[in-house]
N, C-alpha and C positions, 0 to 999 in steps of 0.2 A: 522191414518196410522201407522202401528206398523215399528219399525227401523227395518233396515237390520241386519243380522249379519256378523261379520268379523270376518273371522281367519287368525293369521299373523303365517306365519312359517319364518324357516329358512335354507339355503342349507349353508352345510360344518361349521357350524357355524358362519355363515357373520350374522352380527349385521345388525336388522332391515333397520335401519337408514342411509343405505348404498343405496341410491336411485337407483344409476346404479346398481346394482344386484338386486335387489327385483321390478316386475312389480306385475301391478294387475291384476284378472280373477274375470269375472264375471260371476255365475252361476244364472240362472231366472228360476226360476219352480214352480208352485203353489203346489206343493207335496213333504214335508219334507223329506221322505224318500229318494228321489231321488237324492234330493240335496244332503244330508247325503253321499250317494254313490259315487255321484261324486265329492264330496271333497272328501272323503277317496283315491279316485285315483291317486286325481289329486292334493295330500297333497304333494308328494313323489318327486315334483317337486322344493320346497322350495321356492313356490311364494306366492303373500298374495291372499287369498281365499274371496270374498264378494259374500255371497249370498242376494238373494231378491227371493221373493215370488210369486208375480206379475210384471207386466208391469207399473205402479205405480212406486214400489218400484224402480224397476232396473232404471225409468228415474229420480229418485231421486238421487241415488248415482252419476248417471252420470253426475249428478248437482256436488258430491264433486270428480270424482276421473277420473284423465285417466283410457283406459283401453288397457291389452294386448290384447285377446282376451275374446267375449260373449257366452255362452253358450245358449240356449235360448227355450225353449221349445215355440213348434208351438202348442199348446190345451193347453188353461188356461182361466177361466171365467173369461169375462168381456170383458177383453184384451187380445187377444189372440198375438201369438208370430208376425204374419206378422203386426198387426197393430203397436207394438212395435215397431219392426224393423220400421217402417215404418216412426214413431215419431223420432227413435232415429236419422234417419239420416237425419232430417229435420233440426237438428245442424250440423252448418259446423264443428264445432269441431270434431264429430265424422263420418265426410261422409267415410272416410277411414277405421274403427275401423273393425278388420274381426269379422261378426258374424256366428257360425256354430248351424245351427237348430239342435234341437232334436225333435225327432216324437216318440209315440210309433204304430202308424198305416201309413202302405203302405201310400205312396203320389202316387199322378198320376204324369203325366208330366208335368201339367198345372201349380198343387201346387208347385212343382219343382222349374218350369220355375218362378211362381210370386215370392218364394225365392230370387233366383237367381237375378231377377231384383231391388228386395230390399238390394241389398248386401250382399247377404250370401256366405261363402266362401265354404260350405260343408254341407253334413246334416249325421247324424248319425240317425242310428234306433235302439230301443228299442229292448231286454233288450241290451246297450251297452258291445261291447269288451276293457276293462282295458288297455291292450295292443295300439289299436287302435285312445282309445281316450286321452291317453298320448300322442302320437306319430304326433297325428295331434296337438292339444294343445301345446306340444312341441315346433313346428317347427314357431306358432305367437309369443311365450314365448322371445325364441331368436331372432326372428326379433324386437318386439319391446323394448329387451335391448340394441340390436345394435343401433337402434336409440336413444334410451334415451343416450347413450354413447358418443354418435356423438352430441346431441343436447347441450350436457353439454361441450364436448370438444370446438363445436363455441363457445359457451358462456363463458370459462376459456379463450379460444383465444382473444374473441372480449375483455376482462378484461383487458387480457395481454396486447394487443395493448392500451386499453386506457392507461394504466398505463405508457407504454412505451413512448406514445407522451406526455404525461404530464411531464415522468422526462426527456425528450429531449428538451420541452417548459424551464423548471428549467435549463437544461445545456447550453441552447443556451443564455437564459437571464442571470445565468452568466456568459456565457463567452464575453458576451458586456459590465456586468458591472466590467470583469477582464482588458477589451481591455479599457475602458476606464479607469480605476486606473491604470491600464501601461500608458498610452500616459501621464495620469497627470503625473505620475511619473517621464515618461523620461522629461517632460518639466518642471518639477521642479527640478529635476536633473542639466538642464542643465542652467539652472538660477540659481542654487546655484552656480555652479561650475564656472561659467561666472562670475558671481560677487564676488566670491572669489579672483577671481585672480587679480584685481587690489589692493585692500589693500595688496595682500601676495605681491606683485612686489616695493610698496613703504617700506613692512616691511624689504625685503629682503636689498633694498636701503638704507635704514636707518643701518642697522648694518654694511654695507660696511662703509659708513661715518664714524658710529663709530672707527670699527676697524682702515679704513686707518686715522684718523686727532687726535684720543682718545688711541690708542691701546698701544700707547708706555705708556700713565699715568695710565696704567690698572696694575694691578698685573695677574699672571698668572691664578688664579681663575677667576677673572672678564674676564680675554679673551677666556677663556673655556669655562664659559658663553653664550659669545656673537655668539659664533663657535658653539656652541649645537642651538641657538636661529637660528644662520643661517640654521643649517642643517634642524632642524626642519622646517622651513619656506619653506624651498627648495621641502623637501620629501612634505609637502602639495600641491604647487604648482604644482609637477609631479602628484601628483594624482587627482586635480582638473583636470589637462589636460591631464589626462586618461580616466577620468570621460567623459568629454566635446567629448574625440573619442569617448567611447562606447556608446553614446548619439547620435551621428551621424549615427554612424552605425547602430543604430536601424533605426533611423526616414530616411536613407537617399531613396529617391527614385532609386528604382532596375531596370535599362535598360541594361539585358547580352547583349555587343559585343564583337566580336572574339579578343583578346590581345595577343598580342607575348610576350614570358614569356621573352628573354633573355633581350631586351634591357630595359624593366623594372626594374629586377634586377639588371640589372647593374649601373643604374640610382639612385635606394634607396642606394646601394654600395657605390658608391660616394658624394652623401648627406648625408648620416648618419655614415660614417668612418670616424675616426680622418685622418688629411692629414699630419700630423706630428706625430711624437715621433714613440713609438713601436705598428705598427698596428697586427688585425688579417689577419691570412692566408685565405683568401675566395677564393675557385672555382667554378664556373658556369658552368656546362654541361646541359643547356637549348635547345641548337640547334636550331628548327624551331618549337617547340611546339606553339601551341595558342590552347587558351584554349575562352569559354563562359564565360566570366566575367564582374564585373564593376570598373573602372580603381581604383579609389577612398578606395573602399573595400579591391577591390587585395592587394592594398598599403597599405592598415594599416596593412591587414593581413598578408604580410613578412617581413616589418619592427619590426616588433613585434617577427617574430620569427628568423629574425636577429639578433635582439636584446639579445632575451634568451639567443643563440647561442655563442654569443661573452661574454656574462656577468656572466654566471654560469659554471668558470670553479675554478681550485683549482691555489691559489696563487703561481705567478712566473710560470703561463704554458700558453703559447704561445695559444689562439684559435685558431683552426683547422676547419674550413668547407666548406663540402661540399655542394653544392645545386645543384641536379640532377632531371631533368625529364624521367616519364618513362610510355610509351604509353600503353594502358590499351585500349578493345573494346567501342568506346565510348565514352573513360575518358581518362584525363591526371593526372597521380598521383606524384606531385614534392613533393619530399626528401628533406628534409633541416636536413644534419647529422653533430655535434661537436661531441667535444671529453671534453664535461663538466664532470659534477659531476657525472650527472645519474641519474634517478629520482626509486622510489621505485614503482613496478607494483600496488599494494593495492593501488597509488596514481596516477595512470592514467587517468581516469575519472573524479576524482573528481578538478585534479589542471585546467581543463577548463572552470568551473564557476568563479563569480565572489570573490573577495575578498581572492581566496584563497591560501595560501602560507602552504607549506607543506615539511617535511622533512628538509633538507638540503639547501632547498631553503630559508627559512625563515636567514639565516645566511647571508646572498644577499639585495643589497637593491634591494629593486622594491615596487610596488604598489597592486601585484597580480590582474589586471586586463587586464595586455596584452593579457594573452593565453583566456580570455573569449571574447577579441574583435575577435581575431581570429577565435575562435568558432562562435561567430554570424554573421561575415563577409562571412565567407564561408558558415553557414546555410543560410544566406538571396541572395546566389550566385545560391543557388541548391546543394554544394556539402557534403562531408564529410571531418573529420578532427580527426588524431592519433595519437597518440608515440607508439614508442616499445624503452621500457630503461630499463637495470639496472643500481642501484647506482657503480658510478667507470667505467663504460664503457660507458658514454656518451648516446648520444640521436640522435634517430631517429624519427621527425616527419613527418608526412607526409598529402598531402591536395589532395583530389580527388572534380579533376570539370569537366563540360561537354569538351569536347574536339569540337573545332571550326572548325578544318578541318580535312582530314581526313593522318594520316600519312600512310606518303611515295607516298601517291595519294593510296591510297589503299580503295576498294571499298568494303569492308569486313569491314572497320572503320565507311566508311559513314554509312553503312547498321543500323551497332551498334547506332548510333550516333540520326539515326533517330526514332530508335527503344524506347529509352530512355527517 
C-alpha cells in the first residue's frame, strides 16, 4: 500500500505546532488530478492537507489522525466511497466525523438518500465551484477548532484543578504541622516560663538578705552589683510572667458572654493602682456599654493597656486618662486615651507583635509583650485592635468587639448586631 501524502500549511504565520489552530482535511479520490485541485483550493485555508487515493488508504490515516472534515469521492475501484464511509463509521471514534461526497455523475434520490444515511453532511458535483467548496469546508474547519479549543481548555482546567487540590492537600498538611509546632511551642513556653520563676523568686530573695544583713560591709561597687543583679532578676521575672499570660491567652478556651465594661474597669483600677503616694488621673466614661466577651481575656487586655497608659509618659508628668466607650452598628469601640510620649505611625503595626519595643519606648522598662497579649486577646474575642499617636501628643488606642445588647434599646443595633 503506497503512503498517503501530506501537505502542512500555515494561516497568518501560526507555527504548525500550534494544535488548536491547525485541524486536519481529508481528501480520498483515486484521481491525482483532482486531489491536486482540491488541495490547491482548499490550501488557502491554512489547514493541514492529507490526501489518500483509495478507501484503503483514507482508513489508514484514519488509524493516525483526527479529522475536521472528509472529502470523499463516491466512484473509486474496489472501494468505492459509500463502502468507505460505511467502514469509516463503524469506529466509534469517528461516528460523528462530517463526510461530504463528491460525485462527477447525477445521483438519484436513492444514491442521495444511502449517503445521507451513512453520514454525509453534503454532496458536491463535479466539475466543483472554488467558492463553494471553501465555503462549506470552511464552516467544519471552524467547528472542529472550536472544539479542539474547548477540549484543550477541560483538559488545562481539569490540570489546574489537579494541581490546585494537590497544593491545598500541601497547605492544609502544613498548616497542622504549623498548629502542632504552635501548641508544642506555647506548652513549652509555658513550662519554661513556669519553671523559671521559682529559682528567679529565691534569686530575687537571696540579694534582699544580702543587701538588708551584708550591704553595710559592701563598698559602693559591690551594692551596685547586687542592685543591677536584683534588677536583672526582677525584669526576668516580669517577663516569665508575661510570657506565662500570653500563653494563656492563646490556649485559653473562648466562651463570648455579654460583660459590662464599667464595673470591670473599675475593678482592674483599683487592683492595679498604687493606693498611696502620687496616683494617675483615670476617667471612665463606660456607662452601660456590654459588649461579647470573655472575662479573663477582657482583663489582660485593659490591664495591659492601662498599663502602657500610666507608664510611658515623660518624667515628672502626672498621667492623664481617659477610657471612653463609643457605640458603633453592632460594635462597641472603647478608647483608652493618655497624654504619653506618642508613639511614631511607621510603628503602629508593628509594636503589637511580640517582643517588640520601638522608638521611645525602648527608654521604658517593660517586657514588649503587653500590647501583643492585647492583640491576641481581642483577636481570639472576634474583634479588632489600633492606635492613632503621634510622638509628643500621646495615644489613642482603641478595641472594637461585638456589642451584647443593643444601645439605648435601639433596634437598628440589634439588627447590626445580628447581621455580624
Amino acid at each position: 500500500m503506497e503512503h498517503a501524502e501530506i501537505t502542512a500549511t500555515s494561516l497568518d504565520g501560526i507555527p504548525l505546532d500550534r494544535p488548536t489552530e491547525i485541524v486536519n482535511i481529508l481528501l480520498v479520490d483515486d484521481q491525482p488530478g483532482k486531489l491536486l485541485a482540491h488541495e490547491a483550493i482548499l490550501s488557502e485555508l491554512g489547514q493541514r492537507i492529507i490526501k489518500a487515493r483509495n478507501g484503503v488508504e483514507a482508513l489508514g490515516q484514519l488509524l493516525r489522525h483526527d479529522f475536521a472534515v472528509i472529502l470523499l469521492d463516491v466512484n473509486m475501484p474496489n472501494m468505492d466511497g459509500f463502502e468507505t464511509a460505511a467502514m469509516i463509521r463503524q469506529r466509534p471514534r469517528f461516528e460523528k466525523t462530517p463526510i461530504i461526497f463528491v460525485t462527477g455523475y447525477n445521483t438519484t434520490d436513492l444514491d442521495r438518500l444511502k449517503g445521507y444515511e451513512l453520514g454525509a453532511v453534503d454532496y458536491l458535483f463535479l466539475p466543483v465551484v472554488p467558492q463553494v467548496l471553501k465555503a462549506k469546508v470552511t464552516a467544519f474547519v471552524e467547528l472542529a477548532r472550536q472544539t479542539q479549543i474547548i477540549k484543550m481548555q477541560a483538559n488545562d482546567l481539569a490540570e489546574h484543578n489537579r494541581l490546585q487540590a494537590e497544593q491545598l492537600e500541601v497547605i492544609q498538611k502544613l498548616n497542622d504541622e504549623l498548629k502542632d509546632a504552635n501548641a508544642e511551642l506555647e506548652a513549652f513556653s509555658y513550662t519554661v516560663s513556669h519553671d523559671l520563676r521559682a529559682p528567679l523568686r529565691s534569686l530575687t530573695g537571696y540579694v534582699n538578705v544580702l543587701m538588708e544583713d551584708y550591704g553595710s560591709r559592701l563598698d559602693e561597687e559591690g551594692r551596685g552589683h547586687l542592685q543591677a543583679l536584683y534588677r536583672a532578676a526582677n525584669r526576668m521575672d516580669c517577663l516569665t510572667r508575661d510570657l506565662l499570660a500570653y500563653g494563656r491567652v492563646a490556649r485559653e478556651s473562648v466562651k463570648l458572654e455579654p460583660v459590662k465594661l464599667q464595673p470591670v474597669l473599675e475593678e482592674i483600677i483599683s487592683l492595679t493602682m498604687p493606693s498611696h503616694g502620687k496616683s494617675p488621673n483615670i476617667k471612665v466614661e463606660a456607662g452601660d456599654s456590654q459588649v461579647l466577651g470573655h472575662r479573663f481575656l477582657l482583663e489582660q487586655c485593659l490591664c495591659n493597656l492601662l498599663s502602657n497608659a500610666t507608664k510611658f509618659v515623660r518624667p515628672g508628668t502626672t498621667p492623664e486618662v481617659l477610657i471612653r466607650t463609643e457605640e458603633k452598628p453592632g460594635q462597641v469601640r472603647l478608647w483608652v486615651e493618655d497624654n504619653g510620649i506618642g508613639i511614631d505611625p511607621n510603628y503602629h503595626r508593628k509594636i503589637f507583635s511580640i517582643f517588640e519595643r520601638v522608638g521611645e519606648l525602648q527608654k521604658y522598662e517593660g517586657t514588649g509583650i503587653g500590647l501583643a497579649i492585647v492583640n491576641r486577646a481581642v483577636q481570639r474575642m472576634g474583634g479588632t485592635c489600633g492606635v492613632i499617636s503621634v510622638p509628643g501628643e500621646g495615644s489613642r488606642f482603641w478595641v472594637d468587639l461585638l456589642c451584647a445588647a443593643p444601645a439605648n434599646g435601639s433596634s437598628e443595633a440589634s439588627a447590626a448586631r445580628k447581621e455580624s
